[in-house]
DRENDO-1510 file (C-alpha; in Angstrom, 1 decimal, always signed):
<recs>
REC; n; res; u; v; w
REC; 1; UNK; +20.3; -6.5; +59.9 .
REC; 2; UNK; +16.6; -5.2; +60.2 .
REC; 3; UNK; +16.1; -1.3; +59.5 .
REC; 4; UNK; +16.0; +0.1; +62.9 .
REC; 5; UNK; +12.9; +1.9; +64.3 .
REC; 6; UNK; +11.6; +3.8; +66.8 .
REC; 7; UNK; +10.8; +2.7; +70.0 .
REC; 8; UNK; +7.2; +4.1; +69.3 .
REC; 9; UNK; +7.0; +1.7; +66.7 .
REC; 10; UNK; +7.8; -1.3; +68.7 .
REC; 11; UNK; +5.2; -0.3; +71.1 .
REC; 12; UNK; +2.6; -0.3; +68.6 .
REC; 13; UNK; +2.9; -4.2; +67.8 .
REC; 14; UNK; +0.9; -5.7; +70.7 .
REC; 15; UNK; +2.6; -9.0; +71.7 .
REC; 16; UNK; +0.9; -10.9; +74.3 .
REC; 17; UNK; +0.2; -14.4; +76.2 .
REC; 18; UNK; -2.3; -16.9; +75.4 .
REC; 19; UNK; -3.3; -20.2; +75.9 .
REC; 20; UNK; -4.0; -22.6; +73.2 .
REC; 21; UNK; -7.5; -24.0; +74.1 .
REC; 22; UNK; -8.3; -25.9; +71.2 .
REC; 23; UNK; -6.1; -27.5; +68.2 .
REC; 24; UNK; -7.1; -29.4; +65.2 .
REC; 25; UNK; -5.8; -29.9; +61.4 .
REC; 26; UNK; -5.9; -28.0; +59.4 .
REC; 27; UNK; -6.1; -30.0; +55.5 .
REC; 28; UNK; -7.7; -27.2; +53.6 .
REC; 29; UNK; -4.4; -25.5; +53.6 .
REC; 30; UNK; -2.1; -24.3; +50.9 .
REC; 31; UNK; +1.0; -26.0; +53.0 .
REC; 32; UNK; +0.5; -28.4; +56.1 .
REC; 33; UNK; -1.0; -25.9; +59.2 .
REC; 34; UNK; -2.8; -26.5; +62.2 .
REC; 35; UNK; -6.0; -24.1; +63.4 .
REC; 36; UNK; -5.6; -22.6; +67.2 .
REC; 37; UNK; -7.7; -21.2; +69.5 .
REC; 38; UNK; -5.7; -19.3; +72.2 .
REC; 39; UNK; -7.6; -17.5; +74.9 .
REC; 40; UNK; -6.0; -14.0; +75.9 .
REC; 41; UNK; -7.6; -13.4; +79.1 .
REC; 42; UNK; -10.7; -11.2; +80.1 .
REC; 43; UNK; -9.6; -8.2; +78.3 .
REC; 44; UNK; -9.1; -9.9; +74.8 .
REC; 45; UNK; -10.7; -13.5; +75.0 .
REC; 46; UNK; -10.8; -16.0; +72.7 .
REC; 47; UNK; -8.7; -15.5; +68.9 .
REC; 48; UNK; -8.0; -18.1; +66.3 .
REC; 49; UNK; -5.2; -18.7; +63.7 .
REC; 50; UNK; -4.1; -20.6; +61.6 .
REC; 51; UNK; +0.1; -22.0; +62.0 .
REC; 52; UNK; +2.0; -23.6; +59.3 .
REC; 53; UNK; +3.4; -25.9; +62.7 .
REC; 54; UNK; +3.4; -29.7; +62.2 .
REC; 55; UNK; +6.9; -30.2; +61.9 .
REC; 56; UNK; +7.1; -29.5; +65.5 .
REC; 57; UNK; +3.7; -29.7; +66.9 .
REC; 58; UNK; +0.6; -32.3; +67.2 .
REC; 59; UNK; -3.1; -30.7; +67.9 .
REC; 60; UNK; -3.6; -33.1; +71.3 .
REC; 61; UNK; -0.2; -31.3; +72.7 .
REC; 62; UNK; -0.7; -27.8; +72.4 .
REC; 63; UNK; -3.7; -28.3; +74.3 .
REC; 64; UNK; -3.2; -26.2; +77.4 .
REC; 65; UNK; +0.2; -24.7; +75.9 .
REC; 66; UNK; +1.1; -21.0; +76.9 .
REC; 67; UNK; +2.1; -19.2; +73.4 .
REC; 68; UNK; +3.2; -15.6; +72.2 .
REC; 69; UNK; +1.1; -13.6; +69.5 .
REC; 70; UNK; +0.5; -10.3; +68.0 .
REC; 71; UNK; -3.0; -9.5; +68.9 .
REC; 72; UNK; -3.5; -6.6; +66.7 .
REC; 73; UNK; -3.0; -7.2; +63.1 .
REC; 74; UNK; -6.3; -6.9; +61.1 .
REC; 75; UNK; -7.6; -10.6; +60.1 .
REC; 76; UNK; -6.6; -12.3; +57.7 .
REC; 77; UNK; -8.5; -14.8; +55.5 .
REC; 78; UNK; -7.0; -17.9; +54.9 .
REC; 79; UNK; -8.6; -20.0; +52.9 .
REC; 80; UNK; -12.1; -20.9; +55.3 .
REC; 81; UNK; -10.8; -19.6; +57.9 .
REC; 82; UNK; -10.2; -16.5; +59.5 .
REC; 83; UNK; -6.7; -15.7; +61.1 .
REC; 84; UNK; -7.2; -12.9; +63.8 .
REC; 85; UNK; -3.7; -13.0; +65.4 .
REC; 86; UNK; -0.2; -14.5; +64.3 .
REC; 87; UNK; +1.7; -16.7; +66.6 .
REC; 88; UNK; +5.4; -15.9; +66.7 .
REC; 89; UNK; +8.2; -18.5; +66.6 .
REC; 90; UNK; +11.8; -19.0; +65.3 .
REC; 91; UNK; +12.8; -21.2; +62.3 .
REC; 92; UNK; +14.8; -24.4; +63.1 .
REC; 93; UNK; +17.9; -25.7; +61.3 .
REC; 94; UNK; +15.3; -26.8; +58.3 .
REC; 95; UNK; +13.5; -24.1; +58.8 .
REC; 96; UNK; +10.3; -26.2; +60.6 .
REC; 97; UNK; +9.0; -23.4; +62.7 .
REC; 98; UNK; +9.3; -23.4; +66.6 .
REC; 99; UNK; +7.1; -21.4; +68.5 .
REC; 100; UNK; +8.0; -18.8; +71.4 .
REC; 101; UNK; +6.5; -19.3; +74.4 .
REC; 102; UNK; +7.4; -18.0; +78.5 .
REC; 103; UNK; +9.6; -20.6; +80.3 .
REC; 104; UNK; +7.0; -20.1; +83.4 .
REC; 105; UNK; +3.6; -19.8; +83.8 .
REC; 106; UNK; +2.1; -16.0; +82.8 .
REC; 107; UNK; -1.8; -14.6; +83.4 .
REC; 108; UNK; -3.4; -14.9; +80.1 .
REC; 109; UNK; -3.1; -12.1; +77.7 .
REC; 110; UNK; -0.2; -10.5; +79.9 .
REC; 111; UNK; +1.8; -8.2; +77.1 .
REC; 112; UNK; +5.3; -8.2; +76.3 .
REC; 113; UNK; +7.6; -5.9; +77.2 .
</recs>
């Protein structure tokens, strides 16, 4: 089990709704990843990342996908690329990642709670 925290603290990570706009390979990569551009809505626009996904997940399908992120970790460099948000998913049973996403249709950049 995690260490517990405050409620506060949860509140601080902002998770919201985006959707992936544009996809492509990513070969410069340490370990096979994909490059994203997810569009948050008016308020936070357009972020990229990078996601170690290709187990699951081609570029041409996550075209027009709905995703979940935290918006508001600093960038991070990887490689050529900047990362500016990480999209959250769960491990499978060999441990390919699969990512979260709403089961219906959300405005863009909507937050979790």
């Amino acid at each position: 089990m995690a260490d517990r925290i405050a409620p506060e603290d949860f509140l601080k990570v902002d998770v919201r709704v985006g959707r992936v706009v544009r996809a492509e390979p990513f070969p410069e990569a340490r370990k096979p990843a994909l490059k994203l551009w997810i569009d948050f809505g008016p308020e936070l626009g357009e972020k990229k990342t990078s996601a170690q996904i290709t187990a699951h997940y081609r570029p041409e399908e996550l075209r027009g996908k709905q995703v979940v992120a935290v918006t508001n970790f600093p960038p991070r460099q990887v490689g050529k690329f900047m990362s500016e948000v990480l999209v959250l998913g769960l491990s499978d049973e060999n441990g390919d990642i699969v990512l979260l996403s709403p089961d219906r249709e959300v405005p863009e950049g909507g937050r979790m709670h």
